[in-house]
C-alpha positions as CSV (number, residue, x, y, z in Angstrom):
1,X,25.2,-68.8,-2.6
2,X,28.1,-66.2,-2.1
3,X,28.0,-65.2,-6.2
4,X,24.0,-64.6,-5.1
5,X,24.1,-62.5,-2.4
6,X,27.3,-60.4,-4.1
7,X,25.0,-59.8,-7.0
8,X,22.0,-58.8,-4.7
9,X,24.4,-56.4,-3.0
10,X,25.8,-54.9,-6.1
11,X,22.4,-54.5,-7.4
12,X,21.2,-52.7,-3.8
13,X,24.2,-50.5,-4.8
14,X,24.1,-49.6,-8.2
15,X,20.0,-48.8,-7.9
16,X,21.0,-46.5,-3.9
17,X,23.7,-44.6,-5.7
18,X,20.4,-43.2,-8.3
19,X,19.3,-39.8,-7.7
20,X,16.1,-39.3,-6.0
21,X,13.3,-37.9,-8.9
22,X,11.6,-35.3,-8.4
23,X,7.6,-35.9,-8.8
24,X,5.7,-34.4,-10.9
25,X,2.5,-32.5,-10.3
26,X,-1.1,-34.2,-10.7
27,X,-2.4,-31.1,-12.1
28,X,-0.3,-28.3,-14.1
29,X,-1.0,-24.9,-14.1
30,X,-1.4,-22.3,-16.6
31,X,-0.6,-18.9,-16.4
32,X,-4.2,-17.8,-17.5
33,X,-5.3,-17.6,-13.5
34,X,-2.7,-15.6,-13.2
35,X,-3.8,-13.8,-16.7
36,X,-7.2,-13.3,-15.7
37,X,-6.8,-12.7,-12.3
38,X,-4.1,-9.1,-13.5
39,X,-7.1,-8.3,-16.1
40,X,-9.6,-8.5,-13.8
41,X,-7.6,-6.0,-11.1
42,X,-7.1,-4.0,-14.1
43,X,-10.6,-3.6,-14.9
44,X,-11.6,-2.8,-11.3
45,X,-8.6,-0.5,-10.9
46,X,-10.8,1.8,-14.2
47,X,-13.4,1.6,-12.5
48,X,-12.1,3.4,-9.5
49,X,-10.3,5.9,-11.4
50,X,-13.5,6.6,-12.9
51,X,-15.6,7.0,-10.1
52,X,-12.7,9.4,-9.0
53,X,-12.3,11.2,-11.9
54,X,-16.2,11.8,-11.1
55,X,-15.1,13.3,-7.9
56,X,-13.2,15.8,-9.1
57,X,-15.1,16.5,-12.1
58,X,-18.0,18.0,-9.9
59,X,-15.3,19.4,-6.9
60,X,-15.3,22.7,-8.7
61,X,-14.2,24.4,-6.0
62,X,-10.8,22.6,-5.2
63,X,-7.9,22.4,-7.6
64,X,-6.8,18.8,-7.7
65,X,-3.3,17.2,-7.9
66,X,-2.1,13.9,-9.1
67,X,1.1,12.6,-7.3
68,X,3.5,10.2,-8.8
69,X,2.3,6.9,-6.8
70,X,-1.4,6.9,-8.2
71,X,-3.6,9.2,-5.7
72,X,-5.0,12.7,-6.3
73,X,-4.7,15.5,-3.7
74,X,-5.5,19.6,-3.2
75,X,-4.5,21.7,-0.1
76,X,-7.1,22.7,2.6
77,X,-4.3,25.0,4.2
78,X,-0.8,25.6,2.6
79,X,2.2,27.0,4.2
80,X,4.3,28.8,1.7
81,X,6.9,29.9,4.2
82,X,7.2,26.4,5.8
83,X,10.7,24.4,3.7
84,X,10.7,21.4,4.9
85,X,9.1,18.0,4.5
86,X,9.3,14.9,5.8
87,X,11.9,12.7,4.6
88,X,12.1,8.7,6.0
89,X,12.6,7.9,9.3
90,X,11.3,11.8,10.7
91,X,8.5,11.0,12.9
92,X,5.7,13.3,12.3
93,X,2.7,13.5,14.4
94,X,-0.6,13.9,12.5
95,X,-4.7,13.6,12.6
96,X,-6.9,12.6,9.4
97,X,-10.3,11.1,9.0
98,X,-11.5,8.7,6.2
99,X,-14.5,9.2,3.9
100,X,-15.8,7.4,1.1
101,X,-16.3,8.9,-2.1
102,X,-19.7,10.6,-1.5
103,X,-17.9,12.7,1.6
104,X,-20.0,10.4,4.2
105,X,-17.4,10.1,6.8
106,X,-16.3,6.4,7.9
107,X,-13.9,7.0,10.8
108,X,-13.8,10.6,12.5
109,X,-10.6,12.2,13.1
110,X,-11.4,12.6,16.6
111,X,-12.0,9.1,17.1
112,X,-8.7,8.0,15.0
113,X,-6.9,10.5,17.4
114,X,-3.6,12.1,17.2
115,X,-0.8,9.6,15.3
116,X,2.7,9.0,15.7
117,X,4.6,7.7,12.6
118,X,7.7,7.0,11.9
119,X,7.9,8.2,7.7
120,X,7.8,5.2,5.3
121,X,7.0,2.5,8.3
122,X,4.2,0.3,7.8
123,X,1.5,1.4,10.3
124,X,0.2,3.5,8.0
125,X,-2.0,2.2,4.6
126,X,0.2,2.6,1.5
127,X,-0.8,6.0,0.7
128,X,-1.3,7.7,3.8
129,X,2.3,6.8,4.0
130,X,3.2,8.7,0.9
131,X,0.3,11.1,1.2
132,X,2.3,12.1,4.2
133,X,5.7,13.1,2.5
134,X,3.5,15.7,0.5
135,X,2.6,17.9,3.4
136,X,4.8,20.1,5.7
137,X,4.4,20.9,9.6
138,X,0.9,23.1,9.8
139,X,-0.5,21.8,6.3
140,X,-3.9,19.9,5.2
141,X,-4.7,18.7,2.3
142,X,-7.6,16.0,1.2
143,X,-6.8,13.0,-0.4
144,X,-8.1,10.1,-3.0
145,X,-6.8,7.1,-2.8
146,X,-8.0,3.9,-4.6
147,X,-8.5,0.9,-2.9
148,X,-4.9,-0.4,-4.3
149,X,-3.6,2.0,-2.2
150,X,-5.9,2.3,0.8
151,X,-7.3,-1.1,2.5
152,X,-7.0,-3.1,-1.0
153,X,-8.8,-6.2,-1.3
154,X,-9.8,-7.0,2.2
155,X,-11.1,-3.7,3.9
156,X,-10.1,-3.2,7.3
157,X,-12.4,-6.0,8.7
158,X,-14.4,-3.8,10.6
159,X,-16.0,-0.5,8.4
160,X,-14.5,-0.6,5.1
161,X,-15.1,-3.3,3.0
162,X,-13.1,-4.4,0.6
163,X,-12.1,-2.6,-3.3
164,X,-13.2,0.2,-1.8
165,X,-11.6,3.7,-2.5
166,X,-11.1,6.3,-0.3
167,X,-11.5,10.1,1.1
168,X,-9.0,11.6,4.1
169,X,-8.5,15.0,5.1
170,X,-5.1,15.2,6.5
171,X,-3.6,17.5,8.6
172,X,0.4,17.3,9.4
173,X,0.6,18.5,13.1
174,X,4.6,18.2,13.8
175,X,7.9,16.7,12.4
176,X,10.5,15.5,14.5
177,X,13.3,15.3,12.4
178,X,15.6,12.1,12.1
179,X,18.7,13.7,14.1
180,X,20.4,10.0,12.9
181,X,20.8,11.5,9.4
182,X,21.7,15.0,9.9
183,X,25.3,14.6,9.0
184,X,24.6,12.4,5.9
185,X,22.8,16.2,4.9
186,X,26.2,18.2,5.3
């Protein structure tokens, strides 16, 4: 009886001591999802740049800029004598409106208000926020962003729906310079 219950005891030992195995998945995925999913953005993402470049094509008034993050831009109101722009955490204060691409205004700047932001902080949609580094203290400038850099794939719940590029007129009111990183400048 002893010789039975050692072996049953070396047995519950030698099987506890296994490393647990990890299970396996019912279902593996592919990466084509993920395949199709990038060709599909990729495809909507021409699309907008086309209806864009159809913007501009006909805006034969305005002399359009592309910037380096993917949105196209001319000046309303330049200041040539004005040196300095934003740089990150300067808080500027600012007013804009958003349009979509036929110039119909969605959200007037007088309804939007005047805006406090703190440069390259999030309370701003992804452009905006770069659109915003552009400009100096009295500037405006007009914007197009596409949706992958305005409201992207969900809108903002309320009046823009999703995909859906974007129009603003921008105007930088103020800078408050970030006095934390003056004497990094020296």
């Amino acid at each position: 009886m002893k010789r039975n219950v050692f072996i049953i005891c070396l047995g519950f030992l030698i099987f506890a001591c296994k490393q647990p195995e990890p299970r396996k998945p019912v279902q593996q995925k592919t990466s084509s999802f993920i395949d199709e999913s990038v060709e599909r953005s990729k495809k909507l993402l021409d699309a907008e740049i086309a209806a864009i470049q159809a913007v501009i094509q006909k805006d034969t008034l305005n002399n359009y800029q592309s910037s380096d993050t993917g949105f196209w831009y001319f000046y309303e109101e330049q200041k040539d004598t004005m040196a300095y722009s934003p740089k990150t955490n300067d808080v500027v204060m600012l007013t804009y409106n958003v349009m979509n691409l036929k110039g119909d205004t969605i959200y007037k700047r007088k309804d939007i208000g005047l805006v406090q932001h703190a440069v390259d902080k999030s309370q701003l949609f992804p452009g905006l926020r770069n659109a915003v580094k552009l400009l100096k203290e009295g500037e405006q400038a007009t914007f197009i962003f596409p949706s992958s850099l305005a409201y992207g794939y969900k809108g903002d719940n309320d009046k823009i729906l999703p995909r859906t590029p974007i129009k603003t007129s921008l105007t930088l009111v103020e800078i408050k310079k970030d006095t934390t990183n003056l004497n990094r400048l020296k």
